[in-house]
VEXLOSE-405785 format. One record per residue (C-alpha): x, y, z; residue in three letters; chain. Coordinates in steps of 0.02 Angstrom, whole numbers. Layout:
# VEXLOSE-405785
> X,Y,Z,ala,A
...
//
This chain:
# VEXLOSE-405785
> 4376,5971,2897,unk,A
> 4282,6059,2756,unk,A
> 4344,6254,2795,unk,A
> 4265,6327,2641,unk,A
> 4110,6427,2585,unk,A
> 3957,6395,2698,unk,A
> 4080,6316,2810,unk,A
> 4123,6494,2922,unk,A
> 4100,6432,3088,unk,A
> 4053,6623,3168,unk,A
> 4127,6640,3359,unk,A
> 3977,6693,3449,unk,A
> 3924,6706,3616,unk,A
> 3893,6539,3697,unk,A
> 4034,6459,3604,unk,A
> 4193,6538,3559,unk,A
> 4327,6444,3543,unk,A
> 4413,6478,3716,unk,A
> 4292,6511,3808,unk,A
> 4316,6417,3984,unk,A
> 4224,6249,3997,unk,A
> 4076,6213,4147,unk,A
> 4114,6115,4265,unk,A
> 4024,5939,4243,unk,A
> 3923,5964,4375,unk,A
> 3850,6096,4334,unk,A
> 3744,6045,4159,unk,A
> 3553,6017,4159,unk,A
> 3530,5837,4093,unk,A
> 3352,5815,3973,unk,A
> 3279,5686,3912,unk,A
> 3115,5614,3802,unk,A
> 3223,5433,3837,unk,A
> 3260,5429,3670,unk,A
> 3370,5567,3629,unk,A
> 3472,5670,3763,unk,A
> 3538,5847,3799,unk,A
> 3665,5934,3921,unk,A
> 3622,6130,3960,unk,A
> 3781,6228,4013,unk,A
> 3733,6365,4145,unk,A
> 3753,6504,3987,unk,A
> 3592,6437,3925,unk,A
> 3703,6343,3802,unk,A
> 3641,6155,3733,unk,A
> 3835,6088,3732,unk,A
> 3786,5907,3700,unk,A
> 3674,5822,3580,unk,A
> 3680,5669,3490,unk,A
> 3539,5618,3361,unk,A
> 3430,5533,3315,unk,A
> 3460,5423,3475,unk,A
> 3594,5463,3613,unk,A
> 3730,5356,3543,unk,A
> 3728,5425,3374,unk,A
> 3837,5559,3308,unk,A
> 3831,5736,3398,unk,A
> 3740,5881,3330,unk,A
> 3787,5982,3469,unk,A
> 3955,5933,3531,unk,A
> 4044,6083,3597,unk,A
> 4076,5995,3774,unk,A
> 4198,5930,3687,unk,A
> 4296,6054,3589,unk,A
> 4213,6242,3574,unk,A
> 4202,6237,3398,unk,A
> 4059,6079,3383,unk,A
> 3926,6177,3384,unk,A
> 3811,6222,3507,unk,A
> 3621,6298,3535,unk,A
> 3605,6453,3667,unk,A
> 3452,6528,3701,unk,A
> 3472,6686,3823,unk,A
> 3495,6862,3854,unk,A
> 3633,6950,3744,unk,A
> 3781,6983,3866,unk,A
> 3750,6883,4005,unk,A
> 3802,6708,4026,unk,A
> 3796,6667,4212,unk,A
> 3613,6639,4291,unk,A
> 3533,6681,4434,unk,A
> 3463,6530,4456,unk,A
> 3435,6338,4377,unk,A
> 3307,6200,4417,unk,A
> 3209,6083,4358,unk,A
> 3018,6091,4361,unk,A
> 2963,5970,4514,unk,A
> 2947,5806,4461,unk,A
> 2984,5833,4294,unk,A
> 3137,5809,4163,unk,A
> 3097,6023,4100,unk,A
> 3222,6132,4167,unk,A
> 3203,6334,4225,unk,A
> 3352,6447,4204,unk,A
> 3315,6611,4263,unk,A
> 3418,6773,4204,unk,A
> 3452,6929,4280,unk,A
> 3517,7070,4181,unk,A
> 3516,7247,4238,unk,A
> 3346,7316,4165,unk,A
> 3252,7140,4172,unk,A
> 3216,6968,4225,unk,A
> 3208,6827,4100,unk,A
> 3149,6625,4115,unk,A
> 3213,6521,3991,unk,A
> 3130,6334,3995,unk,A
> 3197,6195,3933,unk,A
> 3122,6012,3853,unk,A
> 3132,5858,3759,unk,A
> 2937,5846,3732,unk,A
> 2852,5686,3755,unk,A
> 2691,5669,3677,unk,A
> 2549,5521,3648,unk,A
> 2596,5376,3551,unk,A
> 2615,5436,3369,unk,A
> 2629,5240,3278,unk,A
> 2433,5213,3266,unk,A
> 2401,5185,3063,unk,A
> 2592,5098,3035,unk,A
> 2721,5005,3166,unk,A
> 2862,5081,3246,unk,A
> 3024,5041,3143,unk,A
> 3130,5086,3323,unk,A
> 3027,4986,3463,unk,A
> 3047,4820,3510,unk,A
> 2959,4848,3686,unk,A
> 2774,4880,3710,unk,A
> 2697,5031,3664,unk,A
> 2649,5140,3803,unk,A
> 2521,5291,3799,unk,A
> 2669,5407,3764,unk,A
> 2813,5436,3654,unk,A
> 2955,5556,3599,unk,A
> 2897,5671,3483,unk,A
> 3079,5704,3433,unk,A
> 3069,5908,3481,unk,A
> 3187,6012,3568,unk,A
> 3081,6150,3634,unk,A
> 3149,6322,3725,unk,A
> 3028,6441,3786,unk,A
> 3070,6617,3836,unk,A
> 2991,6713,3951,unk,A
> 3018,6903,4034,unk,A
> 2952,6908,4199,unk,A
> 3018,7095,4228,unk,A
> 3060,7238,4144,unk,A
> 3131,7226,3990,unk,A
> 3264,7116,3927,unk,A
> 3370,7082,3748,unk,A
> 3353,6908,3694,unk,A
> 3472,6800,3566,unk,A
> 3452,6644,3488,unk,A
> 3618,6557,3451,unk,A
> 3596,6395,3341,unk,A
> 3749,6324,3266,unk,A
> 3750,6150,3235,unk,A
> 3883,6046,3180,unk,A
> 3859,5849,3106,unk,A
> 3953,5697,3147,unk,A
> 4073,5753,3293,unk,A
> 4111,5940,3251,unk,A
> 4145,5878,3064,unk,A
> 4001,5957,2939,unk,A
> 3949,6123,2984,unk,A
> 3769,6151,2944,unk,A
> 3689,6256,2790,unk,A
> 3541,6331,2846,unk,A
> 3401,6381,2730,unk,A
> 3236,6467,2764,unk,A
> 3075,6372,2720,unk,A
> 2911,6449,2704,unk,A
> 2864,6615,2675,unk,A
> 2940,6718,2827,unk,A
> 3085,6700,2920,unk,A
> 3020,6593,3046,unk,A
> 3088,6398,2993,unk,A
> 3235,6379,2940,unk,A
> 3298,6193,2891,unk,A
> 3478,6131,2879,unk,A
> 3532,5938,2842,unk,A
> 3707,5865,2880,unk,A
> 3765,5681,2891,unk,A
> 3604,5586,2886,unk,A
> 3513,5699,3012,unk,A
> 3393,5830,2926,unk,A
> 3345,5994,3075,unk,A
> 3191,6121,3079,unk,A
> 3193,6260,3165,unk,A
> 3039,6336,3207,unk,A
> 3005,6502,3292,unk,A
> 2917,6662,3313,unk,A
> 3082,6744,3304,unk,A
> 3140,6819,3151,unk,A
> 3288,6716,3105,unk,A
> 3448,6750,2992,unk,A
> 3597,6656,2944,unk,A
> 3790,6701,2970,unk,A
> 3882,6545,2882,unk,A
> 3829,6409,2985,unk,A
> 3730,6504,3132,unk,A
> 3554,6527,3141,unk,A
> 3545,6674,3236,unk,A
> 3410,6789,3301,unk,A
> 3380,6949,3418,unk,A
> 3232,7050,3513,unk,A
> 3176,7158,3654,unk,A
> 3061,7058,3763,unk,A
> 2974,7158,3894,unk,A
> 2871,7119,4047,unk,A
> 2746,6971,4013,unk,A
> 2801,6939,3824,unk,A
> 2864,6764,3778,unk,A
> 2933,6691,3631,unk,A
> 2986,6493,3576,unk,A
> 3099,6403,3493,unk,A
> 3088,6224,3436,unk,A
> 3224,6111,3353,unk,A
> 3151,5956,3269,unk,A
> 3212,5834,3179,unk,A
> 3075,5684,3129,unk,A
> 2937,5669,3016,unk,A
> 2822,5730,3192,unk,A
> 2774,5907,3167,unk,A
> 2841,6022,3304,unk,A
> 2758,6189,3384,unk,A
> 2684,6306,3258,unk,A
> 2647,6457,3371,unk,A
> 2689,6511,3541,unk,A
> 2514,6440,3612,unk,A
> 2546,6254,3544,unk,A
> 2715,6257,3603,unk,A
> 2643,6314,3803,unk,A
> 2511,6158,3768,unk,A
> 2640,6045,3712,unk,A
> 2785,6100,3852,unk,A
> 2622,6055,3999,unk,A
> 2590,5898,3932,unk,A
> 2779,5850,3960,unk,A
> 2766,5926,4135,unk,A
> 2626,5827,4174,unk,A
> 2704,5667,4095,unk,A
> 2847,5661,4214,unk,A
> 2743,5711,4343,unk,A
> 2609,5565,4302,unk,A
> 2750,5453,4278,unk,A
> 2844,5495,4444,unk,A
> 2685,5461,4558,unk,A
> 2667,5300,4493,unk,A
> 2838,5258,4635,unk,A
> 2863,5215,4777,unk,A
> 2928,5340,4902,unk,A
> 2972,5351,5071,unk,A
> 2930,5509,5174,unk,A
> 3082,5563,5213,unk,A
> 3197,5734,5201,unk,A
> 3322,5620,5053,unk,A
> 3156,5571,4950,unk,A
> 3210,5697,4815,unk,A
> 3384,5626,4804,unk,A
> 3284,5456,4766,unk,A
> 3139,5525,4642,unk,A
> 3285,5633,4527,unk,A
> 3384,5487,4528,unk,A
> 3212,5361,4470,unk,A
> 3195,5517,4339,unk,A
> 3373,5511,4286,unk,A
> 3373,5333,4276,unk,A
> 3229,5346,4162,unk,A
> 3296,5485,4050,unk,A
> 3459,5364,4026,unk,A
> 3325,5220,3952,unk,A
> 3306,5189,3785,unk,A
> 3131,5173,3759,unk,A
> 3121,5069,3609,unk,A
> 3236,4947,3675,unk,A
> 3223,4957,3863,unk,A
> 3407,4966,3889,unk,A
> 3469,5079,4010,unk,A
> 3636,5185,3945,unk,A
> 3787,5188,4062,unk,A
> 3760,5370,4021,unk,A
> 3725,5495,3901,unk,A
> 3908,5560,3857,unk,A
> 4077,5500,3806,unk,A
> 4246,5553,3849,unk,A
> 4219,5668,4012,unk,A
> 4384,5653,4093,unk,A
> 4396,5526,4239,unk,A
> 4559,5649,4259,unk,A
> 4565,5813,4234,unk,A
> 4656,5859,4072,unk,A
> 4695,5657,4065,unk,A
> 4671,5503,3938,unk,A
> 4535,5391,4054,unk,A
> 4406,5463,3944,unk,A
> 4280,5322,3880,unk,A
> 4106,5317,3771,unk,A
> 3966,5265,3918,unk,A
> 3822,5280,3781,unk,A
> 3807,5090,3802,unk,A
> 3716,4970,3911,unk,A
> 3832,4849,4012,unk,A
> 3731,4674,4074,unk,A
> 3836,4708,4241,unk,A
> 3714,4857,4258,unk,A
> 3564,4743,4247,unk,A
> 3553,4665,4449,unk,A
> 3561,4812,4528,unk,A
> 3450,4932,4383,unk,A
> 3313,4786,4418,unk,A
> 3333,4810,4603,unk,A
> 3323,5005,4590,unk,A
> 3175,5000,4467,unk,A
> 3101,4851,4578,unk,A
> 3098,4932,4740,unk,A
> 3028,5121,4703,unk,A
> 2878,5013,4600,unk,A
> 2930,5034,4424,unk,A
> 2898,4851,4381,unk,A
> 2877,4906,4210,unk,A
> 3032,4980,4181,unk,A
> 3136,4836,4260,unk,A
> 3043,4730,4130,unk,A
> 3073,4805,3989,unk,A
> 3267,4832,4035,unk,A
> 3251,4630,4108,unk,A
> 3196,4584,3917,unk,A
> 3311,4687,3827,unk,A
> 3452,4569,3924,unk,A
> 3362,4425,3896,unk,A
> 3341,4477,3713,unk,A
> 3522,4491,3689,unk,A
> 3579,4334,3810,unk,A
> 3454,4231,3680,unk,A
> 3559,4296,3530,unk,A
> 3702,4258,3608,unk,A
> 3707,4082,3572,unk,A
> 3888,4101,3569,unk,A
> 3977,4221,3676,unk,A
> 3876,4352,3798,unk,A
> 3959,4499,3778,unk,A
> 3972,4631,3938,unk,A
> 3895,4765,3827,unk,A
> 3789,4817,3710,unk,A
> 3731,4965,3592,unk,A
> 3549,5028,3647,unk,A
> 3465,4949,3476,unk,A
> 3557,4770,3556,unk,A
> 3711,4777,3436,unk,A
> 3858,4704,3458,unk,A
> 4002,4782,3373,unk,A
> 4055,4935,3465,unk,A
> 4199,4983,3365,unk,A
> 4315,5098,3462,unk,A
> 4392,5252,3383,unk,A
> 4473,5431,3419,unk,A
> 4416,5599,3359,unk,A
> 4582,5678,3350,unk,A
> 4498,5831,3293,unk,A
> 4423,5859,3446,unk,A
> 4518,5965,3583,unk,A
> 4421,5873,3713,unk,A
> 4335,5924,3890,unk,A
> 4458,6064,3935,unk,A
> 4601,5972,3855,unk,A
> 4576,5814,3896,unk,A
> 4617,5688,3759,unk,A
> 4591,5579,3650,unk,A
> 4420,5586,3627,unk,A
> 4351,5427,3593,unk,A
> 4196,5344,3524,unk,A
> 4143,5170,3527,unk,A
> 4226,5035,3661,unk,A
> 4336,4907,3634,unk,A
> 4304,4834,3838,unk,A
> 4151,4749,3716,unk,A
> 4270,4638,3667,unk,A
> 4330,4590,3850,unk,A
> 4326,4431,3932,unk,A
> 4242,4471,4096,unk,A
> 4180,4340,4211,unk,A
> 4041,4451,4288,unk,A
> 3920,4451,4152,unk,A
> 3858,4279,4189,unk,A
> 3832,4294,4386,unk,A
> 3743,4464,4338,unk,A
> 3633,4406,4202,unk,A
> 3559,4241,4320,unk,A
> 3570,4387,4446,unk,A
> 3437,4472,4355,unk,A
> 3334,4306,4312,unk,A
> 3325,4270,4491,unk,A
> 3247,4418,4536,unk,A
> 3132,4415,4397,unk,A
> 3058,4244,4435,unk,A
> 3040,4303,4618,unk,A
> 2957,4435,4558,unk,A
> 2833,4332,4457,unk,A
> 2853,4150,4511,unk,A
> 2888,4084,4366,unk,A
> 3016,4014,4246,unk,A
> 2960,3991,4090,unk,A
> 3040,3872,3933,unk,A
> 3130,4027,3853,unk,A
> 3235,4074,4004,unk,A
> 3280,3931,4074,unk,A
> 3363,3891,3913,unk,A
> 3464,4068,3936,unk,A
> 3484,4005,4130,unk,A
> 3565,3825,4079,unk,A
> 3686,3910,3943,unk,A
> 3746,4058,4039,unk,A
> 3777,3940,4201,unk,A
> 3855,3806,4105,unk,A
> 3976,3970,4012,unk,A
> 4019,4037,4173,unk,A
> 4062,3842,4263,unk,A
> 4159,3789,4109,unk,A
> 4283,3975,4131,unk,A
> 4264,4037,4318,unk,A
> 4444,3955,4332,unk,A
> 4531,4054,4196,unk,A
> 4578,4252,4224,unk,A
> 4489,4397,4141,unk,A
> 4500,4603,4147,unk,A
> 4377,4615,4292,unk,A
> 4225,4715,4319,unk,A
> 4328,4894,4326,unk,A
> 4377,4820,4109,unk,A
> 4556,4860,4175,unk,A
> 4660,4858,3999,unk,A
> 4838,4770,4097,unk,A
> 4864,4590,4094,unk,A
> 4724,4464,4178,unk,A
> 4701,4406,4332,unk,A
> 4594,4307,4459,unk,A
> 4492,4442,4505,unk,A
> 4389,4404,4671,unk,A
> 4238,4511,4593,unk,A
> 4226,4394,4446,unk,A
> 4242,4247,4544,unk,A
> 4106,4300,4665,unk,A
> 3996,4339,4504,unk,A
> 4014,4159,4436,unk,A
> 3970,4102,4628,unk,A
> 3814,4187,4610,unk,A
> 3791,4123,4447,unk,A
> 3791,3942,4484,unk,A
> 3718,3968,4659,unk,A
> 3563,4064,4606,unk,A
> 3566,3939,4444,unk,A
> 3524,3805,4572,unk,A
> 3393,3913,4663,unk,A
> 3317,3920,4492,unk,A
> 3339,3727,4452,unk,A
> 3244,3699,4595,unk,A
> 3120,3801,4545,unk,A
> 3109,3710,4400,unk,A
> 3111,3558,4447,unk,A
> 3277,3494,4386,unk,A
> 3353,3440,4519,unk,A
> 3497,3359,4447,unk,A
> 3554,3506,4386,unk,A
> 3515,3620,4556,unk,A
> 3664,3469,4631,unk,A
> 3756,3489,4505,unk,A
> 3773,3672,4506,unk,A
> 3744,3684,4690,unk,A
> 3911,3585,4712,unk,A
> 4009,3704,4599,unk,A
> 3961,3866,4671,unk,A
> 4007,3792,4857,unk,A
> 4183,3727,4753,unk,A
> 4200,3920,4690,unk,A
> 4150,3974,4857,unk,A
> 4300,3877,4936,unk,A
> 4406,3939,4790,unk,A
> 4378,4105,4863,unk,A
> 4402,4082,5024,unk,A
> 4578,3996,4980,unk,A
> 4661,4120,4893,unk,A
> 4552,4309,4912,unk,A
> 4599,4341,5074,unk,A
> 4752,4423,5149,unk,A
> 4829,4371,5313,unk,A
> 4704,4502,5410,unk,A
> 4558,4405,5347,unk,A
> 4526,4536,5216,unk,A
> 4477,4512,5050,unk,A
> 4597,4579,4917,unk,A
> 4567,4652,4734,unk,A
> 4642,4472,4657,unk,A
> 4732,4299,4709,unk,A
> 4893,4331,4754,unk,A
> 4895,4528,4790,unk,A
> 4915,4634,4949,unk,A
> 4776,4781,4864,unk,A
> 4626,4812,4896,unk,A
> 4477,4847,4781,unk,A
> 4324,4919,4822,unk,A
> 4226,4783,4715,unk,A
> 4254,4665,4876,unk,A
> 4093,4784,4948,unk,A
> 3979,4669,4829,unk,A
> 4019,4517,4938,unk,A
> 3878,4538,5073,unk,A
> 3787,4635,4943,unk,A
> 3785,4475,4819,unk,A
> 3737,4386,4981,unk,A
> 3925,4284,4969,unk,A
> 3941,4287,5132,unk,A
> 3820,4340,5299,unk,A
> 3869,4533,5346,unk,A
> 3908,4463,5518,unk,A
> 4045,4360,5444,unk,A
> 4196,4445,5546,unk,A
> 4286,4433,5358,unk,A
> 4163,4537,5304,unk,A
> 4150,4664,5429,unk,A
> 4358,4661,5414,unk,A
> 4363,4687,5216,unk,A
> 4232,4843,5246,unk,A
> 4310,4951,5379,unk,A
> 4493,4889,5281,unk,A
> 4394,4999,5129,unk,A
> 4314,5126,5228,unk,A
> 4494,5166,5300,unk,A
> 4647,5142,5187,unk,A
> 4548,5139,5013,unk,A
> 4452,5301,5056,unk,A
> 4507,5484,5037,unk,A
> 4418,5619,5145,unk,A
> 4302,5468,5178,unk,A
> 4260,5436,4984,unk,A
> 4304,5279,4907,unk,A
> 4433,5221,4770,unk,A
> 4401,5088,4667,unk,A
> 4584,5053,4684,unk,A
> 4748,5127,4707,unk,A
> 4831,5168,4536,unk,A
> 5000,5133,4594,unk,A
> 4936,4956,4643,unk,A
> 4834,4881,4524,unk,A
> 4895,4856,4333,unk,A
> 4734,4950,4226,unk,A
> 4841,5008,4063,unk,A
> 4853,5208,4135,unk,A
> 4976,5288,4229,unk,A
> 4858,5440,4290,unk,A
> 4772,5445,4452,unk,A
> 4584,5433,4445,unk,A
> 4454,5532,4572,unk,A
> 4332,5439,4719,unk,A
> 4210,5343,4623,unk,A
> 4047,5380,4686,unk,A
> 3962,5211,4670,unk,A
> 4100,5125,4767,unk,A
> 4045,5265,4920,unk,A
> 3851,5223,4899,unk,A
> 3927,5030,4908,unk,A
> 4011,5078,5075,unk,A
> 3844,5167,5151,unk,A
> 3762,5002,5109,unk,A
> 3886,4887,5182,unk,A
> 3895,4999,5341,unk,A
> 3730,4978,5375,unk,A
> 3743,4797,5350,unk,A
> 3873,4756,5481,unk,A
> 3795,4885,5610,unk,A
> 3895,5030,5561,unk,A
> 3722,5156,5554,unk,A
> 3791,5304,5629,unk,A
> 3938,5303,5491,unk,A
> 3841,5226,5372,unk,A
> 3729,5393,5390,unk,A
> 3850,5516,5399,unk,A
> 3925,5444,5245,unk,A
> 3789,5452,5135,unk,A
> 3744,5637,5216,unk,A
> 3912,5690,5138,unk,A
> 3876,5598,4971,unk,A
> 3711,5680,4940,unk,A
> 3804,5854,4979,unk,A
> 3906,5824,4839,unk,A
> 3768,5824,4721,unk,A
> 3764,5915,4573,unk,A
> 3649,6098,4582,unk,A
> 3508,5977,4496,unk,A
> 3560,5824,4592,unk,A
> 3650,5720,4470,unk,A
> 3818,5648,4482,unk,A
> 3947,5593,4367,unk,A
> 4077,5455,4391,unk,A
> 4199,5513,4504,unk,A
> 4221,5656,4627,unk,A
> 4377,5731,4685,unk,A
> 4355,5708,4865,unk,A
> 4482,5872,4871,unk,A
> 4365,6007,4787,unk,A
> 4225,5900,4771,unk,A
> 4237,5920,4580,unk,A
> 4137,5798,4477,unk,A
> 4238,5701,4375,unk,A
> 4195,5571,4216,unk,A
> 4044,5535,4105,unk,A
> 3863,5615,4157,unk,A
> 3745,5593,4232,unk,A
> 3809,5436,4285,unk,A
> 3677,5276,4301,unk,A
> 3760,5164,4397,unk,A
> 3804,5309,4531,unk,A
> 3617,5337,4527,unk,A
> 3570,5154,4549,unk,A
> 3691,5142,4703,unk,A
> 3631,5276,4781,unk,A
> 3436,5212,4773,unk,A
> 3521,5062,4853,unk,A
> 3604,5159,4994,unk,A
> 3477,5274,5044,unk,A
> 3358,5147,5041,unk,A
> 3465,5045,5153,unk,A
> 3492,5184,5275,unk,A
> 3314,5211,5295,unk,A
> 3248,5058,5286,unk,A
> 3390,5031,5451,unk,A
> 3317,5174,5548,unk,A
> 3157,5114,5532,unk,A
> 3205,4951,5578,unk,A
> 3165,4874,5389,unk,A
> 3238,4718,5333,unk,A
> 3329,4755,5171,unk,A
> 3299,4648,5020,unk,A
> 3488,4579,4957,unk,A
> 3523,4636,4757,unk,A
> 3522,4460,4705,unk,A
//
């Protein structure tokens, strides 16, 4: 790393090297679903990649102290009085109290109207909508009381913590100030007075009662805020966005409707407008253990995701948004005229090289850091039964099938009949040797069983026999060899462990939830693959995944047991279950991965979208139950 000249990395409030690392839980998550941004509770922007959310960070100081970081806040204080986020909206509130004053510091990605009107988008392959990023990081700053010293912090530092930035004022004053690093070229535009020390943009004032001041961080040819009143204008038209875009769902009434409409916003912030592919989530390497090696890059869109993100987006009304994400997969499955991979980057690229970042410390020790994933290059059985998965419910959707995906229907059926008898590395990418893992087996079932729903629909009926008679054969397979001597169903043919994937078998619609197997295999999870009543995805100590560390609950595999308890009858637990879930919620109401069901510490990559697409599916489930609601099934 380059340590000379403009290089001085100062250690300033916000982000000395040392200084103790938030918990997960406890960031702001903001989006403009293009680019995203973690807020530590010190005001502090800790991660930021650009220009999308899988590119390099700018901001990466979640992940080692020293790459860089963006505080706005009062001087001395780092702990708030307060956080939230502006109802309905992706804009967050911190609020300060310091002894003399009160201060509000507001946080957003702005959206803003479609900008592509005279020339075409170079990024979007989806349909242009009324709105679009405008590529600004905006931070207002507001004292509500008394009187109350303000700093500006902006150190930024390109390509992982690598290139320090060099800062130069622009214009007349010494209010822009421009710096350019690895590709990625940054404005920042104020009506503070701004200096440099090395690599930090830095500036201070006295605010007192009803002043304001803003700060905006761009980085596009789109202009950002010149003056404080453009910047208020600007920050209400996001506000009113998210608020526009939220009322277009679906709701129930119901005291756990905000747990559903911050999970729809969260879901949306983790979409990749251009594309329509949703991202796993919007970090890499947040440890899965604390101070451990599970640490993975989720800034990538599995096709496993794609079933349940269509349900989710299906059910609260956001037809639109299950489209776009349902022809981003059929974009890629299309390409694919060889091999479907189980992931993808967010443009729909393939090759996901994995590396480490041994420069990086890592989340409070916790290495290697990595970027990229090699699982890309996995055989996984599951990423045929979830692609027809999300065809099926598609076509139900709109009743019909047209030329172009039944072509993607016939080849992904006929992939996953010609290998459902071979082994893969299973839906949890475990990285120990193959095996039959019931999960993937049950994925190629659905495959080849809702292929022949859709044969029929088509009119091929040759081919609905066909594959008709080789989803009952995998069906049998199943049956044969999945099942212990209890009747339970175990994580693979020939073991004795459990894995909480088996909870997709009534889910999947595999078998009827009064099927006394079924009922069996979920109270078999519920009680000895559960600690303090949250769910492992499997025992460590019995299931080969590469690792030798232990792993926390994961979260989605709880929301999976709320859903299956309501299913076999189990309301009352299935309700107290999901009560305790939704009090492990983050401040803001996100979650990562995991959870230590000890200290209820969030564990893993965040927010998290397939813990957010579970628990749509398991709060709608429990309501739907009480009010006596037949449930739709995910496939």
């Amino acid at each position: 790393m380059d340590q000379g000249g403009d290089a001085v990395r100062p250690k300033v409030a916000g982000g000395r090297a040392g200084d103790p690392f938030a918990p997960i839980a406890d960031f702001g998550f903001l989006s403009d679903c293009e680019t995203t941004a973690l807020v530590a509770p010190s005001g502090n922007i800790e991660w930021m990649c650009l220009p999308k959310m899988d590119s390099p960070s700018v901001f990466g100081s979640i992940l080692d102290r020293d790459a860089g970081y963006f505080r706005v806040g009062p001087a001395g204080v780092e702990v708030p009085a307060a956080q939230r986020y502006i109802p309905g909206t992706m804009v967050m509130e911190t609020t300060w109290w310091v002894h003399g004053g009160w201060l509000v510091v507001t946080d957003a990605l702005l959206m803003g109207p479609w900008h592509h009107e005279t020339e075409r988008s170079h990024t979007h392959r989806r349909a242009p909508t009324d709105y679009d990023a405008d590529h600004v990081l905006l931070r207002m700053v507001r004292c509500v009381n008394g009187q109350v010293q303000v700093r500006l912090d902006c150190m930024p530092v390109f390509d992982y913590g690598q290139t320090p930035a060099r800062w130069e004022h622009t214009g007349a004053g010494y209010h822009e100030a421009v710096a350019r690093g690895n590709g990625v070229g940054l404005r920042l535009t104020t009506d503070m007075n701004v200096g440099f020390e090395g690599s930090l943009a830095t500036s201070r004032t006295l605010l007192k009662q009803g002043e304001s001041r803003f700060v905006a961080l761009s980085w596009s040819e789109h202009a950002a805020p010149s003056s404080w009143e453009e910047a208020q204008e600007r920050l209400v038209w996001t506000v009113h966005h998210w608020q526009h875009w939220l009322d277009r769902g679906r709701f129930p009434d119901h005291p756990w409707r905000s747990h559903l409409q911050r999970s729809a916003l969260t879901l949306k912030g983790l979409t990749f407008a251009p594309s329509g592919a949703v991202a796993a989530a919007a970090t890499t390497s947040l440890p899965e253990t604390p101070g451990g090696d599970r640490n993975w890059d989720y800034r990538y869109t599995w096709i496993r995701d794609s079933t349940m993100a269509l349900w989710a987006f299906y059910t609260l009304g956001y037809d639109w948004e299950a489209n776009d994400f349902f022809y981003f997969i059929t974009d890629v499955a299309e390409a694919a005229e060889g091999k479907l991979q189980i992931m993808y980057g967010l443009d729909g690229r393939e090759e996901l090289p994995e590396s480490t970042l041994e420069h990086l410390t890592g989340y409070d020790n916790a290495r290697p850091v990595r970027i990229g994933n090699e699982a890309y290059m996995q055989a996984q059985h599951d990423v045929w039964g979830a692609i027809i998965g999300s065809i099926y419910l598609f076509v139900r959707k709109r009743d019909r099938l047209d030329d172009r995906l039944w072509k993607i229907v016939v080849k992904q059926v006929e992939d996953a009949l010609a290998n459902w008898r071979t082994p893969d590395c299973g839906m949890w990418e475990v990285r120990g040797e193959p095996q039959h893992f019931t999960s993937s087996k049950v994925f190629c079932w659905v495959a080849a069983e809702r292929g022949a729903r859709l044969a029929r629909v088509r009119g091929d009926q040759e081919r609905a026999r066909r594959w008709q008679a080789a989803a009952d054969e995998i069906h049998a397979d199943v049956l044969a060899n999945a099942l212990d001597e209890r009747g339970v169903f175990t994580a693979h043919y020939g073991a004795d462990a459990l894995d909480a994937s088996a909870l997709l078998i009534p889910l999947l619609g595999f078998l009827p939830a009064d099927d006394k197997r079924v009922r069996e295999t979920v109270l078999a999870i519920a009680d000895e693959l559960s600690e303090d009543d949250l769910v492992l995805r499997y025992r460590a100590t019995e299931t080969d995944d590469g690792f030798e560390s232990e792993e926390g609950t994961f979260t989605i595999c709880s929301f999976w047991l709320v859903s299956t308890l309501v299913m076999i009858g189990e309301l009352d637990r299935a309700r107290a279950l999901c009560e305790k879930l939704l009090s492990y919620a983050s401040p803001l109401q996100l979650y990562a991965e995991e959870i230590d069901p000890h200290t209820g510490r969030h564990l893993g990559n965040f927010p998290q979208a397939f813990t957010h697409l579970a628990l749509i599916n398991a709060v709608m489930q429990v309501i739907n139950a009480e009010g006596e609601q037949e449930q739709p099934p995910l496939a």
